[in-house]
DRENVO-934319 format. One line per 10 residues: number of its first residue (from 1); their letters; for each residue x, y, z of C-alpha. Coordinates in steps of 0.001 Angstrom, whole numbers, padded with zeros to 6 digits. Example, Ala and Ser with C-alpha at 12.3 -4.5 7.8 and 13.67 -1.06 7.14 Angstrom:
! residues 2
1) as) 012300,-004500,007800 ~ 013670,-001060,007140
END
This chain:
! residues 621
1) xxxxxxxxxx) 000000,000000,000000 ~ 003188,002188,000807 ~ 004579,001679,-002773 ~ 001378,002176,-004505 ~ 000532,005522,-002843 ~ 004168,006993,-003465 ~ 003990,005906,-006503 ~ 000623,007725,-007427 ~ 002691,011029,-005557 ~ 005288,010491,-007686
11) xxxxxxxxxx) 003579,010313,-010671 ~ 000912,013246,-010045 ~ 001881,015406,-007358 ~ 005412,016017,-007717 ~ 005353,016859,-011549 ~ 002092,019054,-010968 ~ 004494,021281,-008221 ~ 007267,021421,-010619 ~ 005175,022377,-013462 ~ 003259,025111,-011302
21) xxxxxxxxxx) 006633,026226,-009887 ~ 007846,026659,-013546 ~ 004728,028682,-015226 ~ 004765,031291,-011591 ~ 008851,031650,-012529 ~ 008206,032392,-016263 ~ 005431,034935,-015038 ~ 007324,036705,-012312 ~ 011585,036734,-013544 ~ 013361,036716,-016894
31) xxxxxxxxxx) 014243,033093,-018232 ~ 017648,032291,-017089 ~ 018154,035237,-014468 ~ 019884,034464,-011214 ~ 016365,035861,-009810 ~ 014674,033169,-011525 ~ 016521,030686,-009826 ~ 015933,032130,-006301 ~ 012169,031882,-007254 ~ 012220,028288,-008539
41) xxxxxxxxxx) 014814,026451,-006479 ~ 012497,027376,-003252 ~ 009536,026039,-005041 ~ 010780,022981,-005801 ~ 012194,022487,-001978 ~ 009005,023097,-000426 ~ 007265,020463,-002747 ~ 009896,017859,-001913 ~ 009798,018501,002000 ~ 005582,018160,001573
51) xxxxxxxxxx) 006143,015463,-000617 ~ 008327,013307,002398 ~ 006175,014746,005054 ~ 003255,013117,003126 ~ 004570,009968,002477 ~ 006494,009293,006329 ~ 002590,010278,007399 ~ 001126,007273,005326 ~ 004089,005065,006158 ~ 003204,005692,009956
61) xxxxxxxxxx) -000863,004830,009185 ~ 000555,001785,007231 ~ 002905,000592,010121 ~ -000354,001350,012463 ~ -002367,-000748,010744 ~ -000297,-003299,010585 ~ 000225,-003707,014095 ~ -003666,-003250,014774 ~ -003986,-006225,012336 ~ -001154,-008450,014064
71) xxxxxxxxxx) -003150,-007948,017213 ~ -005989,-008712,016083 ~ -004844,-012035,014426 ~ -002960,-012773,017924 ~ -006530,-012252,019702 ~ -008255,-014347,017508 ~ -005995,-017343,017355 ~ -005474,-017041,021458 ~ -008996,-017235,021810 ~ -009480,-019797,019699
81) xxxxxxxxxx) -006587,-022261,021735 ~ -009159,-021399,024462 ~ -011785,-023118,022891 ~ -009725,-025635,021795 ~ -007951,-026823,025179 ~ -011979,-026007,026734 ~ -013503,-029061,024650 ~ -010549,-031977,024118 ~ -012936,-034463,022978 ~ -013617,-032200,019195
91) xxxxxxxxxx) -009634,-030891,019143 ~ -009110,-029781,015774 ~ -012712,-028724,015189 ~ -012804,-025422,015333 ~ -009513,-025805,012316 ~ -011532,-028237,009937 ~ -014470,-026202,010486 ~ -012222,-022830,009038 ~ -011246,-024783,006161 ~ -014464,-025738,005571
101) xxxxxxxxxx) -016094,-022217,005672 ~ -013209,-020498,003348 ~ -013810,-023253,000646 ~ -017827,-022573,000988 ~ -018001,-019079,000705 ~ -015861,-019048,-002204 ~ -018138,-021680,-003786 ~ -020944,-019145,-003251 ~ -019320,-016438,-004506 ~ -018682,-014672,-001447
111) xxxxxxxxxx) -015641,-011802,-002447 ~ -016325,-009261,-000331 ~ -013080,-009413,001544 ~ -014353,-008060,005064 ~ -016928,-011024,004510 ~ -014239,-013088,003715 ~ -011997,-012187,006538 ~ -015365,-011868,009277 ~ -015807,-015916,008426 ~ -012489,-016693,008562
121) xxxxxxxxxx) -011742,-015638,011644 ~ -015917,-016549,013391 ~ -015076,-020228,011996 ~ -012324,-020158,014980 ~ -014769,-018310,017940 ~ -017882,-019194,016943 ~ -017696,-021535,019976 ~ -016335,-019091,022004 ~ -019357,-019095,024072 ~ -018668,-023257,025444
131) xxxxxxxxxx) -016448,-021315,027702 ~ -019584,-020711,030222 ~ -020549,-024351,030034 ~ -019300,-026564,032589 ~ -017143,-029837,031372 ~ -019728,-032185,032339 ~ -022205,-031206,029839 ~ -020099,-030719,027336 ~ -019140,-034023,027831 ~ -021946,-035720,028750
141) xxxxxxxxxx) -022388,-039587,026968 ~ -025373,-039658,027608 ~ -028331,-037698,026362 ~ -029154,-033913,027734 ~ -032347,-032720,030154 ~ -034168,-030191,029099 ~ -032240,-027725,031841 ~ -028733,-028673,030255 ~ -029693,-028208,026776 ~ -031164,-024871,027589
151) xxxxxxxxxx) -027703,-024025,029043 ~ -025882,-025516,025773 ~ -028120,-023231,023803 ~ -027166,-020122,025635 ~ -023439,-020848,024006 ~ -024597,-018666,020762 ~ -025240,-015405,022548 ~ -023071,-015689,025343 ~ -019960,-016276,022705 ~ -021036,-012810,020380
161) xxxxxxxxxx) -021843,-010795,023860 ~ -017931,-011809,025354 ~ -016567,-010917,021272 ~ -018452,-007675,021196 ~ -015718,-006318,023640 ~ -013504,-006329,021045 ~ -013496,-003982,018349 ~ -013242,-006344,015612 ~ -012669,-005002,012207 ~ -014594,-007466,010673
171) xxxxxxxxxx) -018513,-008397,011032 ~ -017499,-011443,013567 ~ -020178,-011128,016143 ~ -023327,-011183,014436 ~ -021847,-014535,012717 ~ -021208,-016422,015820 ~ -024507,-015289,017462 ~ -026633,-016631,014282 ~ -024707,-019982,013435 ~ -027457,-021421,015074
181) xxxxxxxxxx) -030129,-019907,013334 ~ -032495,-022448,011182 ~ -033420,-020864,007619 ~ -037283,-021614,008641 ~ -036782,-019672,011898 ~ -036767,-022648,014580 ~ -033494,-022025,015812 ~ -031503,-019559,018642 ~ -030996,-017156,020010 ~ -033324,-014644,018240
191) xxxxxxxxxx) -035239,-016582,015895 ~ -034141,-015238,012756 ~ -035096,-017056,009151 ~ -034422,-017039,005621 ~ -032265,-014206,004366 ~ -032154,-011752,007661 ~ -029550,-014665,008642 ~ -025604,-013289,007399 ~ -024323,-015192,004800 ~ -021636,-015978,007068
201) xxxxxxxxxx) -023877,-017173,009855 ~ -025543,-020299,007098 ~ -022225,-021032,005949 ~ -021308,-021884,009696 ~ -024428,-023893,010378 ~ -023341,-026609,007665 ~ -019885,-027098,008014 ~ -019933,-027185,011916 ~ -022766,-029482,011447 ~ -021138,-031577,008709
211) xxxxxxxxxx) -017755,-031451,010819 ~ -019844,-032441,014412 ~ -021572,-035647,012233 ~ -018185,-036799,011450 ~ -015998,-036589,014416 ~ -016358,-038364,017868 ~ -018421,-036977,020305 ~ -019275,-038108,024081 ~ -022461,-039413,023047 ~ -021780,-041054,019609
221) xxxxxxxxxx) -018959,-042244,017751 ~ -018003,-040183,014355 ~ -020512,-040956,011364 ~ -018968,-041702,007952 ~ -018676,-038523,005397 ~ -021822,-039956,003744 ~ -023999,-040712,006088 ~ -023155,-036876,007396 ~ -024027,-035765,003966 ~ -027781,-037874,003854
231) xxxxxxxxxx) -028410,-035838,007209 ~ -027470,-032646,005796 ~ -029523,-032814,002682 ~ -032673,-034069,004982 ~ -032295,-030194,006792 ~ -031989,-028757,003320 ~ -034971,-026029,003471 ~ -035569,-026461,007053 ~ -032811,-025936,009310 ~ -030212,-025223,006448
241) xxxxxxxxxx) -030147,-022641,003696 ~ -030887,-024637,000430 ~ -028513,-022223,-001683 ~ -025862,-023437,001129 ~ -026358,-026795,001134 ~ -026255,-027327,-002662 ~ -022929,-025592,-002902 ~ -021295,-027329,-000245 ~ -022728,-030800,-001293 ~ -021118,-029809,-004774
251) xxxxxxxxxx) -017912,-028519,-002973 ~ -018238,-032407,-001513 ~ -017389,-033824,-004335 ~ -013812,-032609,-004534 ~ -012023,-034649,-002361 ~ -009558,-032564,-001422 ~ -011979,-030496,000536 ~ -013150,-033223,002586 ~ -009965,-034601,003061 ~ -008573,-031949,005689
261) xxxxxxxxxx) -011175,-032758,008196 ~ -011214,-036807,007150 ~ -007845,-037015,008034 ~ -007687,-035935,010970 ~ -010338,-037326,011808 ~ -009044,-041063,010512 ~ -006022,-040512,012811 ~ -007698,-039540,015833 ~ -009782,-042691,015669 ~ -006549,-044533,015123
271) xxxxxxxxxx) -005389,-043353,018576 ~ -008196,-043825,020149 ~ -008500,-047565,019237 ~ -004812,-048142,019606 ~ -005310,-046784,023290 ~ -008085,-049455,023813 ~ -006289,-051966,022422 ~ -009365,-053251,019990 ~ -009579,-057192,019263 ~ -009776,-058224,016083
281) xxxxxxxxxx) -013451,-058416,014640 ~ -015099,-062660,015570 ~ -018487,-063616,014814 ~ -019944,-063703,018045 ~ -023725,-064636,019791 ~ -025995,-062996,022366 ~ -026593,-065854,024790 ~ -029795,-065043,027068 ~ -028651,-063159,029421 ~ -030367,-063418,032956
291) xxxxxxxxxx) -031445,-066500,034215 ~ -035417,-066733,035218 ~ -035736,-065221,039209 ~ -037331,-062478,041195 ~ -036707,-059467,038533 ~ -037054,-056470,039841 ~ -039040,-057284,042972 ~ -038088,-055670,046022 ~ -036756,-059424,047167 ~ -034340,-059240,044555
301) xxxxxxxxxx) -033044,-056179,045809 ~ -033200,-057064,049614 ~ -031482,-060183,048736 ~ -028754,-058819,046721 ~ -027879,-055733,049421 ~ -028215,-058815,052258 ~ -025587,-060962,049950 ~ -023295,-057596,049407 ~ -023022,-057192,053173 ~ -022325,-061240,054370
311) xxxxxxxxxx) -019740,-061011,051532 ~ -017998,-057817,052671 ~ -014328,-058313,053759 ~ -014715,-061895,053665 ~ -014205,-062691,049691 ~ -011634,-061744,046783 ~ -013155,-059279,044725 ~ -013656,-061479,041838 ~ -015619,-063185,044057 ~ -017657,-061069,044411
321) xxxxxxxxxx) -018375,-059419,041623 ~ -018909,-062947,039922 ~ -022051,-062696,042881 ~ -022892,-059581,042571 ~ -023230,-060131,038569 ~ -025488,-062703,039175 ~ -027910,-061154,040671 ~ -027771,-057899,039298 ~ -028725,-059812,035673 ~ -031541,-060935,037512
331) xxxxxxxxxx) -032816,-057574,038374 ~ -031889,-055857,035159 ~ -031809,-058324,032060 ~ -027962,-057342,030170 ~ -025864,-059406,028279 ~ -022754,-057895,029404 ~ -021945,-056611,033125 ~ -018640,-054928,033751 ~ -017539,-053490,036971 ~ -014711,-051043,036252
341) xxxxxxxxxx) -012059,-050703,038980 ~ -010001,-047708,039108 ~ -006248,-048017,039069 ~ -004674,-046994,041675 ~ -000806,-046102,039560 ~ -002747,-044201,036246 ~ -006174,-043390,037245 ~ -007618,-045075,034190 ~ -010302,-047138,034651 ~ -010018,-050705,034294
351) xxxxxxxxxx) -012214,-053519,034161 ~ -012059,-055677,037865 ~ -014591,-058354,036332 ~ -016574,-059037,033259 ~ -019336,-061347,033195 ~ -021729,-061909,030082 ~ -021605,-062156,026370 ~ -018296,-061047,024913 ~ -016314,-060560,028413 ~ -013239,-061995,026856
361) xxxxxxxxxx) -012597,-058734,024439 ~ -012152,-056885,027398 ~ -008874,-057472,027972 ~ -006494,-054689,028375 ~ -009578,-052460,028226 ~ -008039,-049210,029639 ~ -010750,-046367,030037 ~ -008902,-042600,031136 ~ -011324,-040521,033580 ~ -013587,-038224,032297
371) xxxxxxxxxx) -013656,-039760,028584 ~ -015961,-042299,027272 ~ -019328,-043162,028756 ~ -017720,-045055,032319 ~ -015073,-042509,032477 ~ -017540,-039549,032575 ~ -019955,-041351,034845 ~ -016757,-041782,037260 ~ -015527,-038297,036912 ~ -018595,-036859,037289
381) xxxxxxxxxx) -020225,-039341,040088 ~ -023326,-038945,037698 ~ -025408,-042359,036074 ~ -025971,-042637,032765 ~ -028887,-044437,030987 ~ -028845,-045587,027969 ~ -025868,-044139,026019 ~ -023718,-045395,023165 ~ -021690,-048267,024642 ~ -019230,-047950,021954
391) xxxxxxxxxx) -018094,-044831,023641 ~ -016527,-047486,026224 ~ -016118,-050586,024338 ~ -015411,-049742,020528 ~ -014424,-052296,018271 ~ -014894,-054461,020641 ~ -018322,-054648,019504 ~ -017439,-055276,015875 ~ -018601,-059051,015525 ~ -021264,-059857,018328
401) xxxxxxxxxx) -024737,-060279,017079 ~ -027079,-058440,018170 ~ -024317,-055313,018692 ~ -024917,-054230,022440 ~ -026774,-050553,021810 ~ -027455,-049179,024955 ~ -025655,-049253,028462 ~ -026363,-048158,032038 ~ -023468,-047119,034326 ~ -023613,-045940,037500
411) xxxxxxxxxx) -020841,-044940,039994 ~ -019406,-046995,043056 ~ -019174,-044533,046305 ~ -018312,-045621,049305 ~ -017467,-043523,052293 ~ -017058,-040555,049329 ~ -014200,-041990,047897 ~ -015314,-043298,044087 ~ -014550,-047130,044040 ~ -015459,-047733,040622
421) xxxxxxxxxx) -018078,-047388,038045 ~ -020949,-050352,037388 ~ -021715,-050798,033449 ~ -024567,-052804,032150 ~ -024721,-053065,028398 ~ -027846,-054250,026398 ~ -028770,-055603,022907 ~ -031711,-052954,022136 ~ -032046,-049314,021841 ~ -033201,-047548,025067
431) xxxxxxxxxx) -033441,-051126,026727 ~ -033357,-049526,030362 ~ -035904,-047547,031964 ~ -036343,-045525,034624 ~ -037181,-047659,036953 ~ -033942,-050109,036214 ~ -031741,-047180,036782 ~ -033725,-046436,040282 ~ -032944,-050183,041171 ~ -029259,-049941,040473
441) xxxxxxxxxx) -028625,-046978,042220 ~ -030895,-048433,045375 ~ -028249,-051226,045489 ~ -025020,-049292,043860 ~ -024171,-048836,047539 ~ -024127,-051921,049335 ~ -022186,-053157,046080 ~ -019519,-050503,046738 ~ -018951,-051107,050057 ~ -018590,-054873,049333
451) xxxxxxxxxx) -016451,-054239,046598 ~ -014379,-051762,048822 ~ -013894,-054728,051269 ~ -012798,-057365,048760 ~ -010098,-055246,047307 ~ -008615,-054432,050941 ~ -008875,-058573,051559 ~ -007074,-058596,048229 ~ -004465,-055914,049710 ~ -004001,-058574,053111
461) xxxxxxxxxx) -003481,-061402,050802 ~ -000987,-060123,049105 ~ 001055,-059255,052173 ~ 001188,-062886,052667 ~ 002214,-063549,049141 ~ 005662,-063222,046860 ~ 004980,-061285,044161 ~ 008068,-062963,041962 ~ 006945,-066441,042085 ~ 003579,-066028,042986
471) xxxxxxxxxx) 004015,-068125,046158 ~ 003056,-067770,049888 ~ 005541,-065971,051689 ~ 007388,-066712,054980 ~ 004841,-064677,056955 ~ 001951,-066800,055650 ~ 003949,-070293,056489 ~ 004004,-068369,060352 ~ 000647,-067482,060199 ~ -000584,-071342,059011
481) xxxxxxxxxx) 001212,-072557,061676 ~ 000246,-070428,064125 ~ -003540,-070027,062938 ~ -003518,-074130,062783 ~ -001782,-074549,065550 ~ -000025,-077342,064050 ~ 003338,-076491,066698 ~ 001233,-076811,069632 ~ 003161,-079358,072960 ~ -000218,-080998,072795
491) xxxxxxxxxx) -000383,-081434,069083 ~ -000041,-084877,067960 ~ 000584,-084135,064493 ~ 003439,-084686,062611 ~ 004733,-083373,059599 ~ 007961,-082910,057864 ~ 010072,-079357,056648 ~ 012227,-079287,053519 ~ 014475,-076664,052807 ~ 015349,-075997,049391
501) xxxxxxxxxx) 018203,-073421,048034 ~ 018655,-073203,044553 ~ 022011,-072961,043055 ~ 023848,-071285,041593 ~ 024145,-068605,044587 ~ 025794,-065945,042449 ~ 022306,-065227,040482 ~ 020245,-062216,041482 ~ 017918,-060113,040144 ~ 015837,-061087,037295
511) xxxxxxxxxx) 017766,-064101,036210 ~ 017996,-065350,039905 ~ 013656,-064948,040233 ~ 013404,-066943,036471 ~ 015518,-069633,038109 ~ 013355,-069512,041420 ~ 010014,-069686,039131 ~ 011246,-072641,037294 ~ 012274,-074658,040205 ~ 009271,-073685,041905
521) xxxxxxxxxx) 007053,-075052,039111 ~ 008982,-077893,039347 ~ 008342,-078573,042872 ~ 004716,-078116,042609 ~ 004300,-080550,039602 ~ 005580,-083699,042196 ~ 004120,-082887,045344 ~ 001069,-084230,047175 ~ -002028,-082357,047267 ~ -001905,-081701,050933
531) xxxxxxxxxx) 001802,-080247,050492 ~ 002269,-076483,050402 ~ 005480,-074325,049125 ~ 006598,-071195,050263 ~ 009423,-068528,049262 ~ 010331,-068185,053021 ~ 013397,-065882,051867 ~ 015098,-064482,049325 ~ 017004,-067573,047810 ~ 014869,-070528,049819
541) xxxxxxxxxx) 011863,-072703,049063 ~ 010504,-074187,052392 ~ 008219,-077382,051517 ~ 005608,-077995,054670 ~ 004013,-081387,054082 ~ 001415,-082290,056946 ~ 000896,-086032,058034 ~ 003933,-087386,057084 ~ 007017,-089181,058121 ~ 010829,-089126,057304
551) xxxxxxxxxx) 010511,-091936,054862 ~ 007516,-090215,052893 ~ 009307,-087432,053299 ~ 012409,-088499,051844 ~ 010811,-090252,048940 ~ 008616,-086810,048240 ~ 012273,-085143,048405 ~ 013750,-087530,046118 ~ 011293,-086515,043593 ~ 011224,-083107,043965
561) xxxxxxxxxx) 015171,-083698,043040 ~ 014571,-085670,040074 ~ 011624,-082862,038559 ~ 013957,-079908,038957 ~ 017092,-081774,037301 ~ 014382,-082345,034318 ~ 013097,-079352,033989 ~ 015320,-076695,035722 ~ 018986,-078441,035268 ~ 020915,-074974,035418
571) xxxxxxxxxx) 019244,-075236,039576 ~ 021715,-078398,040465 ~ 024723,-077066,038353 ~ 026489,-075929,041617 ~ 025706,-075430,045163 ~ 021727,-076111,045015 ~ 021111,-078008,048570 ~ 018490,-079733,050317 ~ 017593,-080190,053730 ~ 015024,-081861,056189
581) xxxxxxxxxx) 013769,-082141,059654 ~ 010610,-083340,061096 ~ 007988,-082048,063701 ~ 008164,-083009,067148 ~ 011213,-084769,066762 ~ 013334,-082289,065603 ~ 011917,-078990,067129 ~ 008728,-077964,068468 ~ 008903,-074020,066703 ~ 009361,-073111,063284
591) xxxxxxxxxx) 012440,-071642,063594 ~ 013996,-074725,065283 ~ 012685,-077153,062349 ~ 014184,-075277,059809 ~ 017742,-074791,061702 ~ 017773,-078252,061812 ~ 016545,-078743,058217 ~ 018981,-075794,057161 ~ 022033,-077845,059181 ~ 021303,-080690,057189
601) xxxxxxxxxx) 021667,-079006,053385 ~ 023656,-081249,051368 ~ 023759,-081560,047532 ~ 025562,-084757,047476 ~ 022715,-086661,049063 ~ 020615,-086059,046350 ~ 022759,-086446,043543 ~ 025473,-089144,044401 ~ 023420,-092374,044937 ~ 026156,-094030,046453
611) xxxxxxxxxx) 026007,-091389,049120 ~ 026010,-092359,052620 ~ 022241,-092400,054192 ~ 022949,-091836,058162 ~ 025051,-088929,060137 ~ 024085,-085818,060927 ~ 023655,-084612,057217 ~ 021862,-087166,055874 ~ 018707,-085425,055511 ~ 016734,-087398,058247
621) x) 016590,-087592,061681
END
């Protein structure tokens, strides 16, 4: 604009001062007088100085301008990474939905470029007014009440009153408060129809609608680009301009067009199925779900909360949710029940049990809070009825026949901390009423408290077990004893102690635990049914086998020998020993038994047949 302007001055201005300069000097002096040059030399100054002065002044209004319009870009892109981080579930929208707009309104013929530059930059705000909506209903799986649609609704106006603060340069307000408008006057906020809706405004309303169809949303997975289209055209006359929706199913056509917002699209599913880890699609059958029983009778319900309680603390959770399952599928006919724990190290929701059709595609099912239909129920302590269970399960579904369709999830509570989320999915549309959703809650307690209890039994067990080898630890060989009494003075019992230490000594860390695992496995495999093994210490197997004597006990040993130089050879290559003693005879407490069993450790007895059986190492008393 600089260079154009001078150059007008240049051409125009400048020669018109010269020439007028010229005429006055022929008028007033002699040609070539010396007082003909005083008279033109201070003409033609004065026209260069007004000549700079002129041009530094539109330089300045240029360079004003410019930084006006760099602000104003830097205001509309910072709001729009609002929006953007406000809503993560449609990131990237508020970009396809630009693209989409630009291409439109040049389809249409739109050239005004204050138009031009007004969509542009509404196509980035026009959700500007999500801001005032909380996260939960923005969110929401499931579908709306009539008091958080109303609030969704006020979006429009709320998003052009916060914009009208800024003195835009461009018509962006009245664009963002109309996107919403229908062409037959049925939409918000102000009613409008037909043409007293901007042009900009009816552009909006098809390609955010086109770009909402086609992208995942809390309540629905993404439609394909057709099926989008086939809604679209249904609105033609109604809630879209017709003009509108002709030129952008035209526009349609060019795939390069489409292919911004596919794209992205395509690769967002991607990640989202890669993070749930989707099976591959198997033809798979509904069985009948819930076995015949009291349905929803208030037995059903008594019974279950009076089965939730007698199992509390007492059970693995597993256990019982496998219970709990049972006779929740009486109540409430589903094909699928899931109870989703949450993790403890991520935060993710996880599934603790599955029971029903299709349970085993669950696996590695990994659900983050606040997204899909569980994750929102969880983070928002709120039930859902009858959502999308693909927001949960995905692919998963792909294959099973009838595909589950609607799901009911309510949250586990106890004591106010969240436990968990319940999920029951079923093979029709809107399968569960209102009534269903009343009995789940009813019980959703009693269910969380049990379920509480079970995984703080599971938390006890595992104090009592090794988490390498999977075995019973040395505090759960003192607690059997102790519990059972077996060391009592007036116990009659008798039963035997092996000590086994795996060689070689100089393994440790993960090679030393694979060793450990193997030669526990192969312990296990030639043992008695009464006989229990425990990893009593870091580098020791203890063997406790009840009702025996030091000939059984020796013979069991034998074997045990025999199964870990099959199967574990690498245990015997060097200082692996063996040891036994037997209760009362050889100690009355646990720690006597297995000093004497520990004195006793010799390799040689085990391996060299022609090893002598008596002494004080020969492995019996």
């Amino acid at each position: 604009m600089t260079h154009t302007l001078a150059s007008w001055l240049a051409r125009h201005y400048l020669p018109l001062v010269a020439l007028a300069g010229t005429v006055l000097a022929a008028y007033l002096v002699p040609p070539a007088s010396l007082a003909g040059l005083v008279v033109i030399v201070p003409l033609l100054l004065l026209a260069y100085l007004t000549f700079r002065t002129s041009v530094e002044r539109v330089e300045d209004a240029n360079r004003h301008l410019t930084e006006l319009n760099q602000l104003y870009l830097s205001t509309v892109e910072t709001l729009a990474m609002a929006i953007d981080a406000k809503d993560q579930i449609t990131h990237g929208h508020i970009r396809r939905v630009q693209h989409y707009a630009v291409r439109l309104a040049g389809a249409l013929s739109v050239t005004d470029e204050a138009q031009l530059k007004a969509i542009e930059a509404a196509a980035l705000l026009h959700d500007m007014g999500k801001l005032s909506v909380p996260e939960f209903i923005l969110n929401k799986p499931g579908k709306l009440t009539e008091a958080e649609y109303a609030r969704i609704k006020l979006h429009a106006s709320v998003g052009a009153n916060i914009l009208s603060q800024i003195n835009f340069p461009y018509p962006v307000v009245p664009i963002v408060r109309h996107h919403h408008e229908g062409w037959d006057g049925t939409g918000y906020p102000d009613g409008l129809a037909g043409e007293a809706i901007p042009i900009g405004a009816r552009i909006m309303a098809v390609v955010d609608c086109y770009d909402a169809l086609t992208s995942d949303r809390p309540y629905r997975p993404a439609l394909s680009s057709d099926e989008a289209l086939t809604i679209i055209r249904e609105r033609r006359g109604t809630m879209y301009d017709p003009r509108v929706v002709d030129a952008f199913l035209d526009l349609c056509h060019d795939a390069a067009v489409i292919d911004v917002g596919a794209e992205q699209d395509r690769a967002g599913h991607a990640l989202i199925h890669q993070a749930r880890a989707p099976l591959p699609p198997q033809p798979y059958h509904l069985s009948t779900p819930a076995p015949a029983g009291a349905g929803g009778s208030a037995e059903a319900i008594l019974l279950l909360c009076d089965t939730a309680e007698s199992l509390a603390g007492r059970a693995t959770l597993d256990d019982v949710a496998e219970v709990m399952s049972r006779h929740l599928r009486r109540m409430v006919p589903a094909p699928l029940v899931v109870f989703y724990r949450v993790d403890e190290r991520s935060g993710d929701l996880v599934p603790a049990h599955t029971s029903g059709a299709g349970e085993h595609r669950l696996a590695n099912l990994r659900i983050p809070l606040g997204e899909g239909l569980s994750g929102w129920v969880a983070a928002n302590r709120t039930t859902i009825v009858n959502s999308n269970p693909a927001l949960d399960l995905g692919a998963r579904l792909q294959g099973l026949s009838p595909a589950l369709q609607s799901a009911l999830a309510v949250p586990l509570i106890d004591g106010g901390t969240l436990v968990g989320v319940l999920a029951l999915y079923a093979a029709t549309r809107e399968a569960f009423s209102g009534e269903d959703r009343r009995m789940v809650e009813l019980v959703a307690r009693q269910i969380a408290a049990a379920i509480a209890r079970a995984a703080h039994f599971e938390r006890g067990r595992a104090a009592f077990r090794d988490v390498v080898t999977g075995l019973p630890n040395g505090r759960s060989l003192r607690h059997l004893l102790d519990a059972g009494r077996m060391l009592d003075s007036q116990a009659a019992l008798s039963f035997g102690v092996l000590s086994l230490a795996p060689g070689p000594r100089h393994l440790s860390g993960a090679p030393g635990d694979d060793l450990l695992r193997q030669v526990a496995t192969a312990t296990r495999r030639v043992l008695r049914a009464t006989d229990l093994v425990f990893r009593f210490s870091e580098r020791e197997l203890v063997i406790l086998m009840p009702d025996t004597d030091p000939e059984v006990t020796r013979t069991i040993a034998g074997r045990i020998v025999g199964s870990v130089l099959k199967d574990a050879p690498s245990a015997w290559e060097s200082d692996a020993q063996l040891g036994l003693a037997f209760a009362p005879a050889d100690g009355r407490t646990l720690d006597e038994l297995l000093a004497r069993a520990r004195g006793r450790l010799d390799a040689r007895l085990w391996l060299d047949p022609g090893a002598p059986t008596d002494g004080p190492r020969a492995g019996a008393h």
